[in-house]
C-alpha positions as CSV (number, residue, x, y, z in Angstrom):
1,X,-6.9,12.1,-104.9
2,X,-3.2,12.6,-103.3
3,X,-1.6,11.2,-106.6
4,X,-1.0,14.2,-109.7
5,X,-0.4,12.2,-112.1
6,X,-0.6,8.6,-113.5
7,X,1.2,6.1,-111.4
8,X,1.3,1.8,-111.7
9,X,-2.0,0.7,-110.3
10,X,-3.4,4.2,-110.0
11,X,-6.0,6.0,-112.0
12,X,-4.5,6.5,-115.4
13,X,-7.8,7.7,-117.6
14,X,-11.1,8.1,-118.0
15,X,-13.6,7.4,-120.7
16,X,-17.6,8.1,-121.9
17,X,-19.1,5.8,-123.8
18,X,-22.2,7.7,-125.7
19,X,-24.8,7.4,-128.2
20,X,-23.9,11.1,-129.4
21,X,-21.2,12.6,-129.6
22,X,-21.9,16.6,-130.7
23,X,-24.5,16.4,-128.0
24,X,-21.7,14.7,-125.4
25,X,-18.9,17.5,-127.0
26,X,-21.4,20.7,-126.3
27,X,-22.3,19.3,-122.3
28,X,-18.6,18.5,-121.1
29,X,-17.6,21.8,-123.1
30,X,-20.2,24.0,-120.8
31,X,-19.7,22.0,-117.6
32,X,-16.1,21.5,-117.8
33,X,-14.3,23.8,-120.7
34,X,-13.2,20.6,-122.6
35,X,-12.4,21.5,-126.1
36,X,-13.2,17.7,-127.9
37,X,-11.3,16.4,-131.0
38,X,-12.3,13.6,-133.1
39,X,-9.9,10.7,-134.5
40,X,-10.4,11.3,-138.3
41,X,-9.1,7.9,-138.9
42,X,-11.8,5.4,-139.9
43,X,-9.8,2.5,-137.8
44,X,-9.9,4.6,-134.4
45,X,-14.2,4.4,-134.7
46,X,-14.8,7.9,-134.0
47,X,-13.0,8.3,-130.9
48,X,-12.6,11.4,-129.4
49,X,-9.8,13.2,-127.3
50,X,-11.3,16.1,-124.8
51,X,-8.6,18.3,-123.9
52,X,-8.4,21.5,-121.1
53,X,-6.2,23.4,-122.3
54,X,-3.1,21.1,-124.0
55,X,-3.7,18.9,-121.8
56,X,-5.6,15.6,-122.9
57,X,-7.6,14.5,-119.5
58,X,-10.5,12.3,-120.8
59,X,-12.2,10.2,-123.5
60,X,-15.4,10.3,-125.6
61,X,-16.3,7.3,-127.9
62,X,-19.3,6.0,-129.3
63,X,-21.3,3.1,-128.2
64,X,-19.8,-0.1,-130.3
65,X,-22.7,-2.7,-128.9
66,X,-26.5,-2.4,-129.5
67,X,-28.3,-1.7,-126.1
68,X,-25.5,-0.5,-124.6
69,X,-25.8,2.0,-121.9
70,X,-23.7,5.5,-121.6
71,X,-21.3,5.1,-118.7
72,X,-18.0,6.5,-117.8
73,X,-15.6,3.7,-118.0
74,X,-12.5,4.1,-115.0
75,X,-8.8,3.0,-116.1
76,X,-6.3,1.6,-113.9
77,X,-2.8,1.7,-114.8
78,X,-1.0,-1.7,-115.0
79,X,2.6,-2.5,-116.5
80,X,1.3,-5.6,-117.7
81,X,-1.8,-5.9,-118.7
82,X,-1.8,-9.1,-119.4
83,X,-0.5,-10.3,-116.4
84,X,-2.9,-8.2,-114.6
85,X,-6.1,-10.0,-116.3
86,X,-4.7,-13.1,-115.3
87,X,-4.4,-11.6,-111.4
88,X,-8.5,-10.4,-112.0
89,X,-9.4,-14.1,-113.5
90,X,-7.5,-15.4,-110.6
91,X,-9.5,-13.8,-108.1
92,X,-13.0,-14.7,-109.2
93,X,-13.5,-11.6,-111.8
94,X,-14.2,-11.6,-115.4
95,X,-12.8,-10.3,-118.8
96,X,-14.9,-8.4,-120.9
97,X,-13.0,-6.6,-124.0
98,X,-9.1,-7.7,-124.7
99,X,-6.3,-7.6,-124.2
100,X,-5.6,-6.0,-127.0
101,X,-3.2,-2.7,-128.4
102,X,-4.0,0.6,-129.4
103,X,-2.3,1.6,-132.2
104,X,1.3,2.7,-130.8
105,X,-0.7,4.1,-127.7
106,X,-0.7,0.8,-125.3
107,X,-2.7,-1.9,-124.6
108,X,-5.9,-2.1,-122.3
109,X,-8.4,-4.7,-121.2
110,X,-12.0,-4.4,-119.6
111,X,-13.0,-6.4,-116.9
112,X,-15.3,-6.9,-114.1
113,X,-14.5,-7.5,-110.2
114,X,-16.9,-10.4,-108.6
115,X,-19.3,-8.1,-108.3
116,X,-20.1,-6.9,-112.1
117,X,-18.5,-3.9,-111.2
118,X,-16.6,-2.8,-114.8
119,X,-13.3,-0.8,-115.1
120,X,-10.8,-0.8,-117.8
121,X,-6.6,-1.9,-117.4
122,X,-4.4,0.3,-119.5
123,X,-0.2,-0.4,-120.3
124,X,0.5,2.9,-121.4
125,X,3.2,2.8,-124.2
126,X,2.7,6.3,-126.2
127,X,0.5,7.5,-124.2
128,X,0.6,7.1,-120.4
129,X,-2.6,8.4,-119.5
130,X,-4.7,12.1,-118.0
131,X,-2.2,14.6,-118.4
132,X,-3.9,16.7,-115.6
133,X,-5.5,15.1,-112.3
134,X,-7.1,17.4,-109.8
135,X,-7.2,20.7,-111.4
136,X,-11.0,22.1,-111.8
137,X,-12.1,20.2,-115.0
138,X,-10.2,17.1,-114.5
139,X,-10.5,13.7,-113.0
140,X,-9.9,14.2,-109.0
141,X,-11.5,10.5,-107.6
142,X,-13.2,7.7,-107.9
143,X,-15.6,5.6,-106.1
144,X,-16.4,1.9,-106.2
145,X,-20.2,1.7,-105.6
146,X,-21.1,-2.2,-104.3
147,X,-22.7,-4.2,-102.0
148,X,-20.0,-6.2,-101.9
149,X,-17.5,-5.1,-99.2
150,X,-15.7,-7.7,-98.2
151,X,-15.4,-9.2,-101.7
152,X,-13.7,-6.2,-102.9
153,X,-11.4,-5.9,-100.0
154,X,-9.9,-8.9,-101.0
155,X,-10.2,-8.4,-104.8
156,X,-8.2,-5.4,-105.4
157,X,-5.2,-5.7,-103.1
158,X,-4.8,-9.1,-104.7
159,X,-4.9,-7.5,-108.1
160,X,-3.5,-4.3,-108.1
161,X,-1.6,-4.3,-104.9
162,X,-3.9,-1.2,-103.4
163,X,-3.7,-0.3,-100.3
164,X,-6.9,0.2,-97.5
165,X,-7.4,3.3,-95.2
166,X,-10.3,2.7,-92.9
167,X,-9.9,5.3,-90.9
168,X,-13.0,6.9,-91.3
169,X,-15.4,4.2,-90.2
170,X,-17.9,4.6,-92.6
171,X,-16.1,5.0,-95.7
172,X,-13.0,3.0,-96.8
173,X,-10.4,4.6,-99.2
174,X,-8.2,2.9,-102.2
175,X,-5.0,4.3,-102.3
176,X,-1.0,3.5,-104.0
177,X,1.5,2.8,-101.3
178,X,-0.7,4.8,-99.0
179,X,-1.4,7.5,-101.5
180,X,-5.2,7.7,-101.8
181,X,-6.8,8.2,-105.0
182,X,-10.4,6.8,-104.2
183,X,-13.5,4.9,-102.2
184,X,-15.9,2.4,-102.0
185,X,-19.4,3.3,-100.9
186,X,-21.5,0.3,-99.8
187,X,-25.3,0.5,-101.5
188,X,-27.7,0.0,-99.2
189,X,-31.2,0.6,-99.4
190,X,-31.4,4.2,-100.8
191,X,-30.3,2.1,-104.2
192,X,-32.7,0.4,-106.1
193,X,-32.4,-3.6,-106.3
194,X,-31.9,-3.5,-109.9
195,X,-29.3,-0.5,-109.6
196,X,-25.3,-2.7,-110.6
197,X,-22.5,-2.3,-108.8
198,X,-20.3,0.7,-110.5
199,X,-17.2,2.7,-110.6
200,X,-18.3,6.4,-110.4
201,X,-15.7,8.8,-111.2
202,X,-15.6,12.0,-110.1
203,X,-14.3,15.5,-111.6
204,X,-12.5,18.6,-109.8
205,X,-14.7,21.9,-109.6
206,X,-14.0,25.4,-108.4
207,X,-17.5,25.2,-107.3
208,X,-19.6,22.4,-107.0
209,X,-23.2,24.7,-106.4
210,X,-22.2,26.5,-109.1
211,X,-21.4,23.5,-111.5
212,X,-24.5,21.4,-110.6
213,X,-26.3,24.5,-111.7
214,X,-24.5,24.9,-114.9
215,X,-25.1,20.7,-115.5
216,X,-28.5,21.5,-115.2
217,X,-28.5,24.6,-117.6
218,X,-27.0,22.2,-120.5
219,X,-29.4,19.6,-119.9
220,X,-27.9,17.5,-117.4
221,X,-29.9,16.0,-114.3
222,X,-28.7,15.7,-110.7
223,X,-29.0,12.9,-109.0
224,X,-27.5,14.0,-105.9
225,X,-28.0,18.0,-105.2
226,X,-25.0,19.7,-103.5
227,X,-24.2,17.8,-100.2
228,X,-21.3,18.7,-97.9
229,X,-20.4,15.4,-96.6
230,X,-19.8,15.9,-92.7
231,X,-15.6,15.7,-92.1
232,X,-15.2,15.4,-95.9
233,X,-15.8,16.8,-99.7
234,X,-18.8,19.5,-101.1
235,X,-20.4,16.4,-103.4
236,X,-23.0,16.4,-106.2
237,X,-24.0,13.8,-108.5
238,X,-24.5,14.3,-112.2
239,X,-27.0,12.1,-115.5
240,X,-25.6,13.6,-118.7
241,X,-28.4,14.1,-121.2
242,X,-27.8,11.0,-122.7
243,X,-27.3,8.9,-119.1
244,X,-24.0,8.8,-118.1
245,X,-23.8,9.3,-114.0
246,X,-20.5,11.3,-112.4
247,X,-19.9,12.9,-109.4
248,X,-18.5,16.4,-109.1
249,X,-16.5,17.9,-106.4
250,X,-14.5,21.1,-104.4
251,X,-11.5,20.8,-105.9
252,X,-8.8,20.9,-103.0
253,X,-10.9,18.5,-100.9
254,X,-9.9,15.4,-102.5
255,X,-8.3,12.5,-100.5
């Protein structure tokens, strides 16, 4: 993505939800060099803050619902977010969890676009958001899967104001004021029927051969081998052991 750091209506954070934990810590810690910390606090629910370095760049939390599946959850920020689930009722979505505050931190809301596809509004207060974007280890885009094109053309420039780059015909791209941060890849029939529409996020590498093989060493499974994408990125796509699905790619290539 061309934006470094958390901007209004951008990609702000980025959060698993899994059944475990330890076993979430110990993957993300081989694949990515997260060092994971766990709110002690009984209210925060065992949420947990993975860091690179000083830097806090993603979320781990447990699963609060039963049958829930592991899935990263994408956050847009909003300076209202309120106001914002209002805009995503407005235009024929749904609201899921919220609004509501974190602590001193902000307040967020999940929703879903017409489509089912979830992603999460965050008003940072404390805490704005991924202190590093783009670096190896770190969010560096994210991807609206759908068969739903048209829909969401019209859904999130309505709601978040994004703009649209279609210059590469087969592949649109979300961006801020013409800053790109992400894409929408239409499913067609190499995804199952059953398979929902999703926002895949996906995280910077040095090396994506190299980190596909190092997912796989810690027990991950890919999905997608390493792909260079003619005119664009060095791809793969990653299941966690416990089910989560993310993409991984060069970082440099983004946007």
């Amino acid at each position: 993505m061309k934006l470094t750091k958390p901007v209004p209506s951008g990609p702000c954070w980025i959060e698993l939800s899994t059944p475990d934990i330890p076993a979430a810590k110990s993957f993300y810690a081989a694949l990515f060099g997260w060092r994971s910390e766990t709110d002690p606090r009984e209210e925060a629910g065992g949420y947990t803050m993975a860091h690179l370095g000083d830097a806090r760049v993603a979320a781990l939390s447990p699963v609060y619902q039963p049958g829930q599946p592991p899935a990263w959850t994408v956050s847009f920020a909003s300076q209202d977010t309120d106001a914002t689930v209002e805009k995503v009722k407005s235009a024929g979505g749904s609201l899921l969890v919220g609004p509501m505050d974190v602590f001193d931190q902000g307040r967020f809301a999940v929703v879903a676009d017409p489509s089912g596809a979830v992603f999460s509004l965050w008003q940072g207060r404390a805490f704005a958001g991924a202190e590093r974007l783009n670096d190896p280890g770190t969010l560096g885009w994210v991807e609206l899967v759908t068969r739903e094109a048209d829909q969401s053309l019209a859904f999130y420039p309505a709601v978040l104001g994004w703009t649209v780059n279609t210059a590469a015909e087969s592949y649109t791209q979300w961006g801020v004021a013409g800053e790109d941060f992400g894409g929408m890849l239409i499913m067609d029939d190499r995804f199952p029927p059953e398979a929902p529409p999703n926002w895949l996020p996906y995280f910077a590498v040095t090396d994506v051969d190299v980190a596909a093989a190092t997912a796989q060493g810690a027990g991950g499974e890919l999905l997608m081998p390493p792909t260079s994408v003619p005119d664009g990125p060095r791809i793969a796509v990653v299941r966690d052991p416990q089910g989560a699905v993310f993409g991984i790619h060069r970082a440099g290539d983004e946007g």
